[in-house]
N, C-alpha and C positions, 0 to 999 in steps of 0.2 A: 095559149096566151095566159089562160088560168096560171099552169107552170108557171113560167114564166113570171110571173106577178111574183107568185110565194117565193119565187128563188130570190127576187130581189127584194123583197121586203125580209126574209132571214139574213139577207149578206148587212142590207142597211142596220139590223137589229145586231148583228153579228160590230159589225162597226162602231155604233154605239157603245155598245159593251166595252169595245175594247178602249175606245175614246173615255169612257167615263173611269174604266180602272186606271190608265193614265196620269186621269188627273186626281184619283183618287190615295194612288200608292205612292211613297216616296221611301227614299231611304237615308238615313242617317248616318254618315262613317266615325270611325271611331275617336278621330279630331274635331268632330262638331257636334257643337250643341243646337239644339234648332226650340225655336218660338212659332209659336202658329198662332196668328191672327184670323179675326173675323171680320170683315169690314172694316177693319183695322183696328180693331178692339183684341187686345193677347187675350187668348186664349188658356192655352196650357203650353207649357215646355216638355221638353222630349230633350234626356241626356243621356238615353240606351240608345247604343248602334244598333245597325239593322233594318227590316223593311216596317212602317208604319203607313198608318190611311189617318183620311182627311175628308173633309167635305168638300166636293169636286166643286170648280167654279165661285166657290163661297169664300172657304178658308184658303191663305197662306199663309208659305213654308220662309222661315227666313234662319236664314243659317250663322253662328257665329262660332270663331275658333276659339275652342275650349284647353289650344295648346298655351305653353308658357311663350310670353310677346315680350319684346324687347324696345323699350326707347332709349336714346341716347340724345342725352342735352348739350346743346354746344357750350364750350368756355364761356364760363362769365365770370367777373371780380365780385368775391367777397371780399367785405371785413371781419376779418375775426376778434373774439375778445378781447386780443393785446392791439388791438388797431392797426394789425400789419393785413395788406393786404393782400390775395390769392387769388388766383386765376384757376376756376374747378370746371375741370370735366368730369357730368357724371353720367352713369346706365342706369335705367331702372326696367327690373324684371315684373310683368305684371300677368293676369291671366285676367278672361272675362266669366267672373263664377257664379255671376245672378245673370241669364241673359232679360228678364223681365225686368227688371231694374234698369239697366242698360237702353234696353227699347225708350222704357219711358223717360228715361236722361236726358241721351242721345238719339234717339232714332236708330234704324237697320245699322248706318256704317261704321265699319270697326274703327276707321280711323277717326270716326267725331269726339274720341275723348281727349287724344293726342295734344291738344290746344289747353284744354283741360287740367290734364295729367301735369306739363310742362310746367305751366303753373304755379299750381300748389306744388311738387318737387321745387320749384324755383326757390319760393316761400319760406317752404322747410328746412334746405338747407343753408339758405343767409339765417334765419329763426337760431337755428343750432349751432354750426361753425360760428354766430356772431356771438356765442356763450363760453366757446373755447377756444384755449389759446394757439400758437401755429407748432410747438413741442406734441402737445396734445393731439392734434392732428394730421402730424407726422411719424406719430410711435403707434404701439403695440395698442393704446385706448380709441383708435382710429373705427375699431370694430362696434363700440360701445355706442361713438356720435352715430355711423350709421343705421345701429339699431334704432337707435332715438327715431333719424329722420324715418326711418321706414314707417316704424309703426305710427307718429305723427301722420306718414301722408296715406296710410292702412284705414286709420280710422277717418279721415275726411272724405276717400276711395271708395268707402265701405255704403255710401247713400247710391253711388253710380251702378254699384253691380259690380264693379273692378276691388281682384284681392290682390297688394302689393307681394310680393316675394321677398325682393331685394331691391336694395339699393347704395351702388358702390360707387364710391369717386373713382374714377381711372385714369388720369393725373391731374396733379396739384403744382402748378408752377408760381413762381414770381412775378408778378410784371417787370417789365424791361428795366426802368430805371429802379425798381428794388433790387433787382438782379447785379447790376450793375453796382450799385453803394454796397449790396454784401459784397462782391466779390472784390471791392477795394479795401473794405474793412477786413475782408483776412488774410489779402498781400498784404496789409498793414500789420496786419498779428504775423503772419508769418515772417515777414520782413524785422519786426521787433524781436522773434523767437531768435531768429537767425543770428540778429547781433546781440542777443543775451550767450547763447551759445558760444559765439565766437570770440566771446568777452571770458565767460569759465574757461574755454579749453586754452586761449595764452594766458589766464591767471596759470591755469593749469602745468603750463608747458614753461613757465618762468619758474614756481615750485618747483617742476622735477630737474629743471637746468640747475636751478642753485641746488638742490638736494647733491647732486652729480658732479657739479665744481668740488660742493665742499668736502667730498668725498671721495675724490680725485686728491685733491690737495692735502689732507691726511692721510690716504695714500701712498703718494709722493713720499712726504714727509717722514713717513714711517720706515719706506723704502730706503731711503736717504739716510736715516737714524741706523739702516739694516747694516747698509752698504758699508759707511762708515767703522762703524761698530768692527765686521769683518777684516774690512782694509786694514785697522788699526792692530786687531791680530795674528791678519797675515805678516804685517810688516814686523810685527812683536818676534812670530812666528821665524821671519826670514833673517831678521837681526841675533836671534838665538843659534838659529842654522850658522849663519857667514862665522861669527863667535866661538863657536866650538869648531869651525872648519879652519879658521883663523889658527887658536892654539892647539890644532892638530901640526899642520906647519905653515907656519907663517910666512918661510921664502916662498914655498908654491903657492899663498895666497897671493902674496904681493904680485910675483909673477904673472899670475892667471891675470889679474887687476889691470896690468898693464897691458899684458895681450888683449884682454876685451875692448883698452881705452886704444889700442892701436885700430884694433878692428872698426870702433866706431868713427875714428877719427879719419881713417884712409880708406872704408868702405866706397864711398861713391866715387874716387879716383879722382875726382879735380880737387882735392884738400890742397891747401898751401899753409904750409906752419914756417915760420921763423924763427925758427932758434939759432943758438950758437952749436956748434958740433960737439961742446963735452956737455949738454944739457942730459939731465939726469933720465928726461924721459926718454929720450933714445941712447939709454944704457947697450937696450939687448940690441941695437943695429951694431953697435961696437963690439960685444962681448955676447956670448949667450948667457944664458941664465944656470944659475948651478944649481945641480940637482943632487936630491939629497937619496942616498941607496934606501930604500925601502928596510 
């Protein structure tokens, strides 16, 4: 019985032990940071991974992620500087990098900033977009506004425990009826470009007509001056020819003359002439023609 007794007061001691290291060791991974309270008073923080101890029953463990957190604000209308106004979606990257800070904020949960956060981001960016205009916000200085709102909503963040990272629009649209008056004011523009255009190119196309007539028509003309020109010394040319063929012999010219006026005259076979029978042109039907010996 004695046995007996000490075997189960060592297992109950054994138990203990184990029960108290339990509650006593915990471990930290390498995504979280942990706060240890005492009756709910912070204690100390713990931002090395690994196994750590605690006072069992007394102290807890309260854990928060020490990775990079993401919010995303829904669409809402600003004004911006030129009074036109946008429709912003934006992200903001945040971490939780005091968690003692945080506790006394917020409390344990990661999402009690959220309400918070949304907020001031909300704030900051009407605050800044309402300083610039919708050019500026759409080009390459787009980079400069968001550094503004970050570090604006960095250092208001910076009492919570929370360090901003980033903060990026992730689109910028128009409201409906903006959307709609631009896109009629540049079928307007466009529609004006079009008939500027189409106004140059027949200024254009009536220039190069008349450039094209008028140079057609001195063409012609020149052609015509050519033509002429030649005609008149071919015919110079042929009159010179008939002339010296003429006073080589004149009976076989006449002859020839007549033979061709026969030819042209009874070529197509239905000719009708009237003459009298001793008419001079139908000499050679009567008589042949004389020839003269070489």
């Amino acid at each position: 019985m004695r046995t007996a007794g000490i075997g189960l007061l060592a297992g109950a001691f054994v138990v203990l032990v184990l029960v108290l290291a339990l509650a006593s060791l915990f471990t930290v991974d390498q995504t979280e940071q942990v706060l240890i309270t005492q009756f709910g008073r912070p204690v100390r923080v713990i931002n090395t991974a690994g196994l750590h101890a605690k006072l069992p029953f007394v102290q807890t463990v309260i854990s928060f992620d020490r990775r990079l957190l993401n919010l995303e604000l829904p669409g809402e209308e600003v004004i911006l500087g030129d009074q036109r106004r946008l429709i912003v979606d934006s992200f903001t990257m945040y971490r939780i990098s005091d968690p003692l800070r945080y506790y006394q904020a917020v409390g344990s949960a990661e999402d009690a900033i959220i309400a918070r956060l949304n907020s001031i981001v909300s704030s900051s960016l009407r605050r800044v977009l309402g300083s610039n205009a919708l050019l500026a916000v759409l080009s390459a200085d787009r980079g400069r506004i968001m550094g503004t709102i970050r570090d604006q909503v960095n250092a208001e963040m910076g009492s919570f425990g929370v360090a901003i990272e980033d903060v990026r629009i992730r689109r910028a649209d128009l409201p409906e009826e903006n959307t709609q008056a631009i896109l009629s004011r540049m079928q307007s523009e466009r529609a004006r470009v079009s008939r500027q255009l189409r106004a140059e190119g027949a200024e254009a196309s009536a220039r190069i007509r008349a450039d094209a007539d008028r140079d057609r028509t001195v063409l012609l003309a020149d052609a015509r001056a050519a033509a002429d020109r030649l005609r008149g010394e071919g015919e110079q040319q042929a009159s010179t020819i008939y002339a010296k063929a003429f006073d080589q012999d004149p009976a076989f010219f006449r002859a020839w003359r007549t033979m061709a006026a026969y030819r042209d005259a009874f070529a197509s076979g239905s000719t009708r002439l009237v003459l009298s029978p001793d008419s001079p042109f139908l000499r050679f039907f009567r008589a042949a023609p004389e020839v003269t010996p070489p």
